[in-house]
MIVO-498283 format. One line per 5 residues: number of its first residue (from 1); their letters; for each residue x, y, z of N, C-alpha, C. Coordinates in steps of 0.2 Angstrom, whole numbers, plus 5000, padded with zeros to 4 digits. Atoms other than C-alpha are relative to their C-alpha. Example, Ala and Ser with C-alpha at 12.3 -4.5 7.8 and 13.67 -1.06 7.14 Angstrom:
2
1> as> 5004:4994:5000:5062:4978:5039:5004:5006:5000; 4996:4994:4999:5068:4995:5036:4996:5005:5003
! end
This chain:
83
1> xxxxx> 5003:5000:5007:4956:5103:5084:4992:5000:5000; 5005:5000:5003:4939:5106:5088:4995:5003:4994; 5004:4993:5006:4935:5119:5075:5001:4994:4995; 4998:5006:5007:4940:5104:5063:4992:4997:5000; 5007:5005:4998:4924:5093:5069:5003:4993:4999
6> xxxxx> 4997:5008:4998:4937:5077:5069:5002:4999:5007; 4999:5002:4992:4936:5070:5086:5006:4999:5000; 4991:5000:4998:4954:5064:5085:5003:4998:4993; 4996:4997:5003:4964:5072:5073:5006:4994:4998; 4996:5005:4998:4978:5061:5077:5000:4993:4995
11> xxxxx> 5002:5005:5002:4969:5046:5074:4999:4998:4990; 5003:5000:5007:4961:5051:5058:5007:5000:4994; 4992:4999:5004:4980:5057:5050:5002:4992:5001; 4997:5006:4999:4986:5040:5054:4996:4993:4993; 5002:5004:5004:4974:5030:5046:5000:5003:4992
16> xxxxx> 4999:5000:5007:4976:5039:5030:5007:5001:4997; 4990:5003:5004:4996:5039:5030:4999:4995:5000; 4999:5006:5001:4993:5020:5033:4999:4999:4990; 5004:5002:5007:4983:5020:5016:5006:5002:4995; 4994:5000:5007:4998:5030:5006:5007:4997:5003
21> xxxxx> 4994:5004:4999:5012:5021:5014:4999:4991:4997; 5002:5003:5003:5004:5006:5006:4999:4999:4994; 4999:4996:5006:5004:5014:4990:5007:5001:4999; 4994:4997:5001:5022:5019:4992:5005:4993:4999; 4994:5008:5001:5029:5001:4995:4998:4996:4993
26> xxxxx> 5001:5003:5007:5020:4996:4980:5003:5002:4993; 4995:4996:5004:5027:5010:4970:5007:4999:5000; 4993:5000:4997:5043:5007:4978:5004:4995:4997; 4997:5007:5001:5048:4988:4976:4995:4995:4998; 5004:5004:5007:5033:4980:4962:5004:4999:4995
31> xxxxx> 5001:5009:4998:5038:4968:4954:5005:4998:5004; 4995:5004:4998:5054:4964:4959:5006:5003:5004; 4995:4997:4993:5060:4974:4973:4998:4995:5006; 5002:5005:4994:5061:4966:4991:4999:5005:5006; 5000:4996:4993:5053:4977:5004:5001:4998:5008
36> xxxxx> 5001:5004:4994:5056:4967:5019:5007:5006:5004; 4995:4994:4998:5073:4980:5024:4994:5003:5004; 5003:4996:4998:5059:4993:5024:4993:4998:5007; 5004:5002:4994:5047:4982:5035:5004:4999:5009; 4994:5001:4995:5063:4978:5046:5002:5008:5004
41> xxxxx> 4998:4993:4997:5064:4998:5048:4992:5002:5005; 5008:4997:5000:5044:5001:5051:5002:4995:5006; 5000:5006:4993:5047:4987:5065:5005:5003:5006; 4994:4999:4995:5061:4994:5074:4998:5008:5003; 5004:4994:4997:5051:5011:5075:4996:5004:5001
46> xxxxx> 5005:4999:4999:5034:5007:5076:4998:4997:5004; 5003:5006:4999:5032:4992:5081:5000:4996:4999; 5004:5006:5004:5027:4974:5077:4994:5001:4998; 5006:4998:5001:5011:4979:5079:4996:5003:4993; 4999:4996:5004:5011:4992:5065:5002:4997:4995
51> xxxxx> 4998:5003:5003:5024:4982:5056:4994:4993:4996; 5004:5006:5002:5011:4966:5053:4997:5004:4997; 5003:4998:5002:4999:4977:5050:5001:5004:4991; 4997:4994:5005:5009:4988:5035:5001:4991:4998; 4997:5004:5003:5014:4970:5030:4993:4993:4996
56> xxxxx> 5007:5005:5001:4996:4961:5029:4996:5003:4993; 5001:4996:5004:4991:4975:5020:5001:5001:4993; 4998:5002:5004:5003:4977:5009:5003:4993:4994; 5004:5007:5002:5001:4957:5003:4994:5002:4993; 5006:4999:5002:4984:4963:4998:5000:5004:4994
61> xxxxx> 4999:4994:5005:4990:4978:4987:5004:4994:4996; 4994:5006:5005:5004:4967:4979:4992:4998:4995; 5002:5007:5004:4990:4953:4975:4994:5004:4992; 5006:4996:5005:4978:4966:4967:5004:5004:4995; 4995:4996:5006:4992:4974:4956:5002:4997:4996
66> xxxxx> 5000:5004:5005:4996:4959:4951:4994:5000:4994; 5006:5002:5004:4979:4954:4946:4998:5008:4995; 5001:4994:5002:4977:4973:4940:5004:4999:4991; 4997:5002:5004:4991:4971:4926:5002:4994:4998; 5001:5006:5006:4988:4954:4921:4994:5003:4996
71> xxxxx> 5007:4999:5004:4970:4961:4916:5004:5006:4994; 4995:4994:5004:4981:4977:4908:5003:4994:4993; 4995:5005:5005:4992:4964:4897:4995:4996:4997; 5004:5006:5004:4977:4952:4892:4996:5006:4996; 5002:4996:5005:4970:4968:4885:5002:5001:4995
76> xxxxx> 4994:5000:5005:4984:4973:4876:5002:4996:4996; 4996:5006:5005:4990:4956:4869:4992:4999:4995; 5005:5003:5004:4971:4954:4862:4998:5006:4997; 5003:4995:5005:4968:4969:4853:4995:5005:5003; 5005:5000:5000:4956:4974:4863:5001:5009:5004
81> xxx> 4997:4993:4997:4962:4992:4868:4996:5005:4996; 5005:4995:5001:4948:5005:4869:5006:5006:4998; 4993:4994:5003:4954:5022:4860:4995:5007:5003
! end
């Protein structure tokens, strides 16, 4: 893949699936799903490694979605909804 000008191709794909499979568990199991199955699969054939790491992450998405649609619903209960 030098005609690309990404030194490792590989590497690059990687890090930007991580980005939407963190996106996908959020889509998938918000609010009240339980993704731990799909961690328990991500473990068995990727890794732990991988696993923590999809699981640290995903933490982080959750807490910001939370916080996302509380901000959404405090809009909406106050009127305050741009048109």
């Amino acid at each position: 893949m030098a005609d690309s000008g990404i030194a490792n191709p590989e590497q690059a794909a990687a890090v930007d699936l991580h980005k939407y499979e963190v996106r996908d568990v959020i889509f998938r199991f918000f609010p009240k799903g339980d993704p731990t199955p799909y961690f328990d699969l991500v473990k068995a054939n990727r890794g732990n490694d991988a696993a923590e790491r999809l699981i640290v992450d995903c933490r982080e998405a959750w807490r910001r979605e939370i916080e996302t649609r509380k901000a959404q619903r405090a809009n909406v209960d106050s009127g305050k909804v741009s048109k």
